[in-house]
C-alpha positions, 0 to 999 in steps of 0.5 A: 462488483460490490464495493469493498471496505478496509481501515487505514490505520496510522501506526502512531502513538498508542497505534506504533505497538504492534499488538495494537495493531493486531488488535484492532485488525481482528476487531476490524475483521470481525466487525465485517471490513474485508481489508486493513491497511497502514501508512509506511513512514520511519519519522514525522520530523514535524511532531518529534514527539510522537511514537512511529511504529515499523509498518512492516512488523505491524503488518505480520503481526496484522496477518498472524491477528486475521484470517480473511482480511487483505492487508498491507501498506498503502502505500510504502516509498520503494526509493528508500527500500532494497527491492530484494528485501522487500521481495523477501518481506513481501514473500513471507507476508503472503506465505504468513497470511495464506496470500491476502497481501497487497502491496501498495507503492509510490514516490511518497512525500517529502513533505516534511522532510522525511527523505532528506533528513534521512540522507535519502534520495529527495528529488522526486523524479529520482525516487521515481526513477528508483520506484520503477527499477525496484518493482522490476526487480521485485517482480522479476525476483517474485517469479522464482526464476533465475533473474538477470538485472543490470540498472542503474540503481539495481543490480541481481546477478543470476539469482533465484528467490525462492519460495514462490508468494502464494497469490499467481500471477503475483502479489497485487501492486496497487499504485498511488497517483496524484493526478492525470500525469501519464507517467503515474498512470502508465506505472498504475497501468502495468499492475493492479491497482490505484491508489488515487489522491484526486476528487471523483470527477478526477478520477474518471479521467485517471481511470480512462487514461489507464483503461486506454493502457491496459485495454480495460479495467477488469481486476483492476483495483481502485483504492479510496481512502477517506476520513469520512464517508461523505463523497463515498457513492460519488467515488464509487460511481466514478470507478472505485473498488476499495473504501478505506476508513482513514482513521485520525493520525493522532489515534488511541488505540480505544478510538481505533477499537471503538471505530471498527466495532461500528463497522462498514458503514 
């Protein structure tokens, strides 16, 4: 399977205008990336000063400015969202852009504060928890079914979400990991993809885990993301699908432009 190439933008400073953003991504598309994607934070509570665009408003404007590229975020922190309007979103996303959404998922990190100055759940076991509930919602909702849902956290009471996405069985979920721990990797398992934090040797023994709970590997995606093209073959070798450009988070947008003019290298 030929490996394929994305952009990781970080929508801040110039890059939190959506125009921008939009931009860039036909620029990207046109230079031959097959994929854009952007990080999913509301606040960088260590630099105050710097400008933090809506990832989701950048990502319509990302599919209304493309016609081939798959999009989406990578990965956006379920725990701080309301798996119906995320449904939602998600749904016209890949109505939007005639169904190349990916969804990417995780705890995200608390590293700087961001859940908890926020008043949000902190703990990362309880975002854990909420992650797991929400994607069964999420996909349960994406079925256009009547769906029936009790949990802790959730509740849907004989509801039907309609229209359908565009993409059967569903829209991908790529899920972020960080190392052999089972519980990330049983969740990565269960749907479409990876979107690893691990060295390529560490790699190998997360794709093996998950190949053992899923019985193989085939469709599955494996999303790397990386400032420099240094350890790209090694990644590949050891099972990756996707490389993504990551891009400075301090970016102008004739830096991004710039960038992706160059292409895939």
């Amino acid at each position: 399977m030929r490996l394929r190439h994305g952009v990781y933008l970080p929508p801040f400073g110039e890059l939190a205008d959506p125009r921008a953003l939009a931009e860039i991504a036909a620029e990207a598309e046109a230079a031959g990336f097959d994929g854009v994607f952007v990080w999913d934070h509301v606040a960088r509570p260590h630099e105050p000063d710097l400008a933090v665009g809506d990832a989701w408003v950048g990502l319509a404007a990302i599919a209304a400015a493309t016609t081939r590229a798959v999009f989406g975020p990578r990965i956006t922190p379920l725990s701080r969202r309301r798996p119906q309007d995320v449904a939602r979103e998600t749904v016209a996303l890949d109505l939007l852009s005639n169904g190349r959404l990916a969804l990417g998922v995780g705890l995200g990190s608390e590293a700087t504060g961001e859940f908890s100055l926020l008043g949000e759940v902190s703990a990362p076991r309880d975002r854990a928890r909420l992650l797991d509930e929400a994607l069964t919602v999420i996909t349960e909702l994406w079925s256009g079914e009547v769906v029936h849902h009790e949990g802790p956290a959730y509740r849907v009471d004989g509801l039907r979400f309609l229209p359908r996405p565009v993409q059967r069985p569903r829209i991908p979920i790529w899920v972020a990991a960080q190392s052999v721990r089972q519980a990330p990797l049983r969740r990565a398992a269960r749907y479409d993809g990876l979107c690893p934090e691990a060295g390529p040797g560490e790699l190998v023994d997360m794709l093996a885990i998950i190949a053992e709970h899923r019985g193989d590997l085939n469709g599955f995606e494996v999303v790397i993301a990386a400032p420099t093209d240094r350890d790209r073959d090694a990644y590949e070798k050891a099972g990756a699908t996707w490389w993504l450009a990551e891009l400075p988070m301090r970016c102008t947008k004739a830096e991004a432009i710039a960038r992706v003019r160059r292409g895939p290298s």
